[in-house]
N, C-alpha and C positions, 0 to 999 in steps of 0.2 A: 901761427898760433891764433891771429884772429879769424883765421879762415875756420878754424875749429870749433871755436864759438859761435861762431856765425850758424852751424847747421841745426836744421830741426831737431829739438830730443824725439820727435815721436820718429822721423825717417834714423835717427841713432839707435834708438830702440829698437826699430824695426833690423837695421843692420846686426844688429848685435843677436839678435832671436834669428835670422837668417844664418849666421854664424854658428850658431850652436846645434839648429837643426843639421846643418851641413854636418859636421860631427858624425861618421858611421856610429862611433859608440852608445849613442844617447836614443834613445828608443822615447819616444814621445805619444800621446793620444794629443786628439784635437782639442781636447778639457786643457791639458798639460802646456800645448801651444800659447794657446790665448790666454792664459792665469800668465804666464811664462812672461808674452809682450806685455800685458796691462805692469807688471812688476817692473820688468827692464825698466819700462816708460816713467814708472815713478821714481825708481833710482836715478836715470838720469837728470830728472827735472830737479830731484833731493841734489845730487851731486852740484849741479849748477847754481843753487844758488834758491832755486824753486820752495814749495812746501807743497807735493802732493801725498806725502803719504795719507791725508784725513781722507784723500779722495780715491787710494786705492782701498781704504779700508772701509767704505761705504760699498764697493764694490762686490767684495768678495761677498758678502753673503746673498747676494740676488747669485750669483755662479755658483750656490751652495744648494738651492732649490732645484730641483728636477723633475720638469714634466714627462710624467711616462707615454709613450704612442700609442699605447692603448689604454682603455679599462682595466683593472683585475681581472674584474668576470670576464672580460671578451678574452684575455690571456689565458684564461684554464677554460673557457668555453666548449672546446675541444678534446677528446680522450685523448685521436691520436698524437699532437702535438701542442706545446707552449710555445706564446705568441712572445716575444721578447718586449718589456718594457720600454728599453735601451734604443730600439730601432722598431720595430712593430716585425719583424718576421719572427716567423712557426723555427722551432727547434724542436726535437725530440729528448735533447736533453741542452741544459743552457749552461754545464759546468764549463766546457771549453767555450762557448761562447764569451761566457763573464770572463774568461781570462783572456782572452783576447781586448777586453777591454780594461784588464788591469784590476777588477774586482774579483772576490771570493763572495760565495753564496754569502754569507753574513751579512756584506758591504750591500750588496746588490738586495739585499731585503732590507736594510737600515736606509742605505736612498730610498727606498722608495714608500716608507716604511708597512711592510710587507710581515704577519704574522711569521712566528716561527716556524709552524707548519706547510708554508709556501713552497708546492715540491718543484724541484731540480730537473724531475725527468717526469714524461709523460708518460699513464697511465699503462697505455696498450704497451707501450716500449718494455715498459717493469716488468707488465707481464709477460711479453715476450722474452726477455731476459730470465723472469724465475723460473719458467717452463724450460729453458734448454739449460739451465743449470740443475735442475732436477732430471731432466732425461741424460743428461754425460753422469751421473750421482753424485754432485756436489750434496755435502750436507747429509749424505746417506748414512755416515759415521756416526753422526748426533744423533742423527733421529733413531736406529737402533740403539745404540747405550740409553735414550730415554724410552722406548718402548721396550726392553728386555725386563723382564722380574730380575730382581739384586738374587742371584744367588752367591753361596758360599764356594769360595774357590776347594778347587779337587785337593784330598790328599798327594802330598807326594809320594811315589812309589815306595818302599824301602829297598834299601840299597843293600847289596849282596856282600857278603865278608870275601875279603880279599883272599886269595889262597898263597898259599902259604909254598913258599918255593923249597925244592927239595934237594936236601945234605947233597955237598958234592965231594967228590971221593980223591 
């Protein structure tokens, strides 16, 4: 027992964030890790006897802040590709990127905080994209029904008098 007390909370903490990582089930970012230890780390010290919670909670909001790797501008600089916030490389589209790191376009424009209009996918891409959806005819359906004049549907034909089946003997 006193051997147990005797050990460091931060190598406890550490143990214990080593522990969880090991876990196949638990899928972590590097954000997730470190918030993860700074936490263990004040539990344990709370557990002991300590008072760090005032000091995890001066914490978290500097880890709330986030420096993007690049400019705005230098990120849309480009037609053919967006330069990612997150890590500074070119995507052509940065939807599976953000998820990879755990955000949805929303999140990833509220970090950084990024007008609404902040697009997803680069320019040339879109338009590579609208052009072979318009060459297979995606969309062909609409666009006749709004270019056709509204006319009135055809009569239907009239229908023929049944004949009439003849006496049997």
């Amino acid at each position: 027992m006193s051997e147990q007390s005797s050990t460091d909370p931060v190598e406890l903490a550490s143990d214990l964030t080593i522990a969880w990582l090991s876990n196949p089930n638990n899928r972590a970012t590097m954000d997730d890790v470190s918030t993860f230890l700074r936490k263990m780390h004040a539990d344990v010290i709370e557990l002991s006897g300590g008072v760090a919670s005032a000091e995890v909670a001066s914490e978290e909001p500097a880890s709330e802040e986030f420096t993007p790797a690049v400019s705005v501008r230098k990120s849309l600089a480009s037609k053919d590709h967006i330069i990612s916030l997150i890590d500074g490389k070119p995507y052509r589209t940065l939807r599976r990127h953000l998820s990879t790191h755990g955000l949805t376009p929303e999140e990833y424009r509220a970090r950084y905080n990024l007008k609404a209009d902040y697009p997803m996918v680069a320019p040339t891409y879109s338009e590579q994209r609208r052009a072979m959806a318009h060459k297979i005819g995606l969309g062909a359906k609409g666009r006749a029904a709004r270019n056709a004049p509204a006319e009135a549907p055809a009569p239907k034909p009239a229908r023929k008098p049944r004949a009439k089946a003849a006496p049997t003997a």
